[in-house]
C-alpha positions as a Python dict, from the first residue, in 0.01 Angstrom:
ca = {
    (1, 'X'): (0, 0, 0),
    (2, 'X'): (305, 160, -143),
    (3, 'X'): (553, 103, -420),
    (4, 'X'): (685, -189, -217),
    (5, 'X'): (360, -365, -241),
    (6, 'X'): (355, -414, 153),
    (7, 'X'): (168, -219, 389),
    (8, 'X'): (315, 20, 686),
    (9, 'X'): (237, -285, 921),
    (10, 'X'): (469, -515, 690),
    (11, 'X'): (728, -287, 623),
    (12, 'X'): (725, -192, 993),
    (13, 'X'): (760, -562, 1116),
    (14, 'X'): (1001, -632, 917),
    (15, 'X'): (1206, -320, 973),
    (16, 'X'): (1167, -465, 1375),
    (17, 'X'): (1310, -776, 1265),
    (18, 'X'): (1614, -653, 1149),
    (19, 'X'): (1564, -637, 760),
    (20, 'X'): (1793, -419, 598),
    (21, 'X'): (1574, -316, 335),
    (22, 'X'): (1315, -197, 559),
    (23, 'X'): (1498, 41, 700),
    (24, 'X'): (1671, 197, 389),
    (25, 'X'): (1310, 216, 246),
    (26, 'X'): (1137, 361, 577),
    (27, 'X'): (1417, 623, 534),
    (28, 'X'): (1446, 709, 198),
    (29, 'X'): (1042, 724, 163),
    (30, 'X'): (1018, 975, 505),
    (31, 'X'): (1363, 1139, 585),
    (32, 'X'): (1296, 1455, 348),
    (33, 'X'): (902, 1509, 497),
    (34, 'X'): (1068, 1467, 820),
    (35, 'X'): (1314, 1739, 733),
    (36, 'X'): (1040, 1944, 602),
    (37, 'X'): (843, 1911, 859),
    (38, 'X'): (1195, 2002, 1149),
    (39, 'X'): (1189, 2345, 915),
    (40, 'X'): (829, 2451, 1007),
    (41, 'X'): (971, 2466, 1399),
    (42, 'X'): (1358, 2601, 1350),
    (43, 'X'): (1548, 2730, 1061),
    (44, 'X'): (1838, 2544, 1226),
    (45, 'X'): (1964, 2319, 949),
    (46, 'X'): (2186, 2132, 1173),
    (47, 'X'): (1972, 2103, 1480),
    (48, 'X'): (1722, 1931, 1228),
    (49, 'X'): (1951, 1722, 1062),
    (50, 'X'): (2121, 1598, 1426),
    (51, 'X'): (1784, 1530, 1521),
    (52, 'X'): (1698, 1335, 1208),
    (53, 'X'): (2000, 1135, 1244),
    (54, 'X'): (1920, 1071, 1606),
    (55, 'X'): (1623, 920, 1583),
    (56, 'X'): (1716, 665, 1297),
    (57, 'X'): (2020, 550, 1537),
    (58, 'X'): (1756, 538, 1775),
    (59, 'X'): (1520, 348, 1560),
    (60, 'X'): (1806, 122, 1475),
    (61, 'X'): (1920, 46, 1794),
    (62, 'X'): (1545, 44, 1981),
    (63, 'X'): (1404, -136, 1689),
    (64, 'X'): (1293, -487, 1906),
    (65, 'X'): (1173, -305, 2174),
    (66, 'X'): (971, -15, 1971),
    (67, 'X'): (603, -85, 1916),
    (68, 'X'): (388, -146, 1602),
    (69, 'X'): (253, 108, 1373),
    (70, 'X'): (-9, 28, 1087),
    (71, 'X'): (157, 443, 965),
    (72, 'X'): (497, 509, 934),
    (73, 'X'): (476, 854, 868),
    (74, 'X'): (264, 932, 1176),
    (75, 'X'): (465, 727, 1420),
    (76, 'X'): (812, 909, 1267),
    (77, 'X'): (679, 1280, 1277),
    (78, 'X'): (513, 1226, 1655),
    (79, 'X'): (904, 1070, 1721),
    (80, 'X'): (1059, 1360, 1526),
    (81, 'X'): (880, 1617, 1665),
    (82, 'X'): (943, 1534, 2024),
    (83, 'X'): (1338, 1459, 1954),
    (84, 'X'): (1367, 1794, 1819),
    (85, 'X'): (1216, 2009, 2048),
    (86, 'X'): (1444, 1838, 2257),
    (87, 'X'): (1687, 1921, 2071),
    (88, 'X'): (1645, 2246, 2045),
    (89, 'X'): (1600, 2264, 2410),
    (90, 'X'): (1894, 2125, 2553),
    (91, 'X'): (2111, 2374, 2260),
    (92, 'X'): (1888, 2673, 2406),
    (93, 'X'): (1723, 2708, 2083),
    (94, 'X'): (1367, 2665, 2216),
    (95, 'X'): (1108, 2831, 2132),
    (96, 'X'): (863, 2929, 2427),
    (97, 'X'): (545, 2785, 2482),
    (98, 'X'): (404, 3112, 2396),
    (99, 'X'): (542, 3170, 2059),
    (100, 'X'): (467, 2780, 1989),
    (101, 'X'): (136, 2853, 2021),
    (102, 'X'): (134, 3147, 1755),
    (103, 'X'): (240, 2900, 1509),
    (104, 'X'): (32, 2665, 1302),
    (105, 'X'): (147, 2348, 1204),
    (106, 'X'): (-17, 2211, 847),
    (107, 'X'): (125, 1914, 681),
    (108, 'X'): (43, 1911, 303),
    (109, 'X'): (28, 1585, 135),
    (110, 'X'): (76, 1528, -190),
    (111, 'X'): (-237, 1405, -433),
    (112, 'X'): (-120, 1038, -485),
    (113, 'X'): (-119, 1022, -104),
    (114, 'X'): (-479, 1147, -51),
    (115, 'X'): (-591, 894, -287),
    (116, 'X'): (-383, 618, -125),
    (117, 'X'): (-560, 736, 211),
    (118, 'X'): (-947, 745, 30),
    (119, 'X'): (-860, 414, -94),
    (120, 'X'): (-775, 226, 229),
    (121, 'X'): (-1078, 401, 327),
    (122, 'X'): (-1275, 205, 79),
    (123, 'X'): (-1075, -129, 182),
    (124, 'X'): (-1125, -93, 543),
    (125, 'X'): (-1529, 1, 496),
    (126, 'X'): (-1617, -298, 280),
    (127, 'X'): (-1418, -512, 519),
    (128, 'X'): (-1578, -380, 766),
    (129, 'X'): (-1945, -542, 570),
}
């Protein structure tokens, strides 16, 4: 659960159904770790941001046709990365499959989100009794 009191699944549906607030929250809650996470493969601010803003028109537009998620996050930074590259490629910014492969790719999450994650944890394991 999150400060909205719905899970990804909820929020997720109803951002498919054409709620509003779904989508201002799915954006506002992931568009700067999706930024983040576009600086850890270019350091070209505009690429990233083009690419942010891409997918969310995509989203937008796609949205009835998109599949379900149970985590936002995920689905948005598997999205994100792939639009980016992309991105990158088609403005001959890419970065070889080579030099990809030097890199490593660690997402940090915050405390309150590793406790969030423990928790469901916990929910899902004494449903699961």
């Amino acid at each position: 659960m999150n400060s909205t009191g719905l899970t990804d699944f909820e929020i997720w549906t109803s951002f498919k159904k054409g709620e509003e607030w779904a989508i201002s929250y799915i954006y506002a809650e992931h568009a700067e770790k999706l930024y983040r996470y576009g600086l850890k493969f270019t350091s070209e601010i505009p690429v990233i941001e083009d690419a942010l803003q891409d997918l969310f028109a995509e989203l937008i537009k796609n949205r009835k046709n998109i599949g379900d998620t149970d985590n936002i996050l995920f689905y948005l930074l598997k999205s994100f990365k792939r639009k980016l590259l992309r991105k990158m490629q088609t403005e001959k910014r890419f970065v070889s499959d080579e030099e990809l492969q030097e890199y490593h790719f660690d997402v940090t999450w915050s405390i309150e989100h590793e406790l969030i994650l423990e928790e469901v944890s916990e929910q899902k394991s004494k449903m699961l009794l």
